[in-house]
C-alpha positions in Angstrom: -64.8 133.9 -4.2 -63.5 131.8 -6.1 -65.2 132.1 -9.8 -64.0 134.8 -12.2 -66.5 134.7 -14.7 -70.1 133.3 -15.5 -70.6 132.2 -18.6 -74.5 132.9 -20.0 -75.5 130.2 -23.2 -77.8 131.7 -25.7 -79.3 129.8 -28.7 -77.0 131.7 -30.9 -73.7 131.4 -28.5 -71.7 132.1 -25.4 -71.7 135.1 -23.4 -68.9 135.6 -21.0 -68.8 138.5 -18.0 -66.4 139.4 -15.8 -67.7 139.5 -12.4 -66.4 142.6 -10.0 -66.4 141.6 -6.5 -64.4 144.9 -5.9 -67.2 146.8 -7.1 -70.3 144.9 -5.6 -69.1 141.9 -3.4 -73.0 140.6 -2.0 -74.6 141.0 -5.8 -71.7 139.3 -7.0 -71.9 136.7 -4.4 -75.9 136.4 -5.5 -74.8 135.9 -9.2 -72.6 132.7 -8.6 -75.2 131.6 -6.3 -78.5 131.7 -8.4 -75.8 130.3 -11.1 -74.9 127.7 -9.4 -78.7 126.8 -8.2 -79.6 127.0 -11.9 -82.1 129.9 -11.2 -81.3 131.8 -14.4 -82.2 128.2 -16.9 -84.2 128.8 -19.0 -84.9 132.3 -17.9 -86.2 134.8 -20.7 -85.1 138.3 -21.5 -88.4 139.9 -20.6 -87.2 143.4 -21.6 -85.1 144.8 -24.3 -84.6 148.4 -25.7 -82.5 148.6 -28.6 -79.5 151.1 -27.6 -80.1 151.1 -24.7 -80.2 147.6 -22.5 -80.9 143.7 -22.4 -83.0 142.4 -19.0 -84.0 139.0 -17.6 -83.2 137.1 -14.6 -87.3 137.2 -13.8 -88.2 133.7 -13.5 -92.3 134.5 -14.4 -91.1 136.5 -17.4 -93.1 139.8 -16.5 -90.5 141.8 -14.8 -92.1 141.8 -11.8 -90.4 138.4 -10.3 -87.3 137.6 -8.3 -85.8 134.9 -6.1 -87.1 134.0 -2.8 -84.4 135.1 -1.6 -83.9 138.5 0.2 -83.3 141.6 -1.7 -79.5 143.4 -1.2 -78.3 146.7 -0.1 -77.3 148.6 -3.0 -73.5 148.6 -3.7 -73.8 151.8 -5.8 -69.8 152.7 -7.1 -68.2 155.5 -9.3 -67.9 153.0 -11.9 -69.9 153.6 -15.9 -72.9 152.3 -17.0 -71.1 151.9 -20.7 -71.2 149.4 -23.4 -71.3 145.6 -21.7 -71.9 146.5 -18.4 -74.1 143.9 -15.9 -76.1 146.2 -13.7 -78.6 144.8 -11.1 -82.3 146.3 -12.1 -84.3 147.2 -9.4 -88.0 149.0 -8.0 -87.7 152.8 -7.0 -86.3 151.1 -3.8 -82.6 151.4 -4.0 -82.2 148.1 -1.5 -84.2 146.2 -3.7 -82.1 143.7 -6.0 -82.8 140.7 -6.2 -82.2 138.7 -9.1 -82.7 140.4 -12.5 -80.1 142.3 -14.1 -79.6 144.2 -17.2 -76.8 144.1 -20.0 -76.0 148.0 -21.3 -75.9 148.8 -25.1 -74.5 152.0 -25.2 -73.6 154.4 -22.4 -76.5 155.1 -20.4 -74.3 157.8 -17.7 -77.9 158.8 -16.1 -78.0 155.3 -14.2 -74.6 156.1 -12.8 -74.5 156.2 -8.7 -78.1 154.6 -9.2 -77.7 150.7 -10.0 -75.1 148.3 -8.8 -72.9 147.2 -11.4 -71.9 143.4 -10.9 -69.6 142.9 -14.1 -68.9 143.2 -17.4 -69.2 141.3 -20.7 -65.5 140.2 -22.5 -66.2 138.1 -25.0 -70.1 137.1 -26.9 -71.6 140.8 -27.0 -72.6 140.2 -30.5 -75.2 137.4 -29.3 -76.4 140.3 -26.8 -76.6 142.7 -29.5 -78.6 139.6 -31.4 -81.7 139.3 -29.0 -84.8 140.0 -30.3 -86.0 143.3 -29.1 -88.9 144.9 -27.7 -91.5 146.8 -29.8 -92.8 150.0 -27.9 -90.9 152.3 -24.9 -91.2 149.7 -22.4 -88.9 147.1 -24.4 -91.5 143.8 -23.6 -90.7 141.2 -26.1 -93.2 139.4 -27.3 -91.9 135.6 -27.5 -88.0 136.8 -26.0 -85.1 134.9 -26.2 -83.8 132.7 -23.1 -80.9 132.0 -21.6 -80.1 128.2 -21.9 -77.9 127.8 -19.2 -76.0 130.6 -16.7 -73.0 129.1 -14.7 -70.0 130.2 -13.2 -66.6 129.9 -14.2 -62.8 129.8 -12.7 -60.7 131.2 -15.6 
């Protein structure tokens, strides 16, 4: 793999993650590649709790989308769901990412073992912390914010 990084372009600035092939190889292999393809343009995040975590990478918006392509085996490490952390969302299915992916507010240590974490934000959290935010416990956001552009980077 050659790409370190992928770089996500909000309205309000750039968000940078470090990707971790040593933790997840395949989802971080998916990453670069939906990057690359452009999946993630334009691409809205669908569901956000406050304190608790940032999701898109559903190209209908619902949450109930993915690629066409096939879903991964879970890459489930001892790694933390803390602060930053990329995490592949997923059905009750543990083989079933696909596409979307979530961005962790705060420590949320019950997902641990349980979601395959791809990377890790380093620099732009702020504009993560910035998206508008869902209004009731399931976190839909009524007219959410997109992501402009995802690609991936060689730093």
């Amino acid at each position: 793999m050659d790409y370190s990084h992928i770089v996500i372009e909000l309205e309000t600035g750039k968000v940078k993650i470090k990707l971790r092939p040593d933790l997840a190889p395949n989802h971080v292999r998916r990453i670069i590649e939906l990057s690359e393809e452009g999946f993630y343009d334009g691409v809205v995040f669908h569901r956000v709790i406050p304190d608790f975590m940032a999701q898109t990478g559903d190209p209908t918006g619902t949450g109930t989308g993915s690629s066409d392509k096939p879903n991964l085996k879970q890459e489930f490490s001892n790694e933390k769901h803390t602060r930053g952390i990329a995490s592949m969302a997923r059905s009750s299915d543990p083989n079933s990412a696909n596409s979307q992916f979530f961005i962790c507010y705060n420590d949320a240590s019950w997902l641990d073992g349980q979601y395959t974490i791809w990377g890790e934000v380093v620099e732009g959290m702020e504009h993560i912390d910035s998206l508008k935010k869902g209004t009731d416990q399931s976190g839909i956001v009524e007219n959410p914010d997109k992501m402009i552009t995802v690609r991936p980077v060689k730093e």
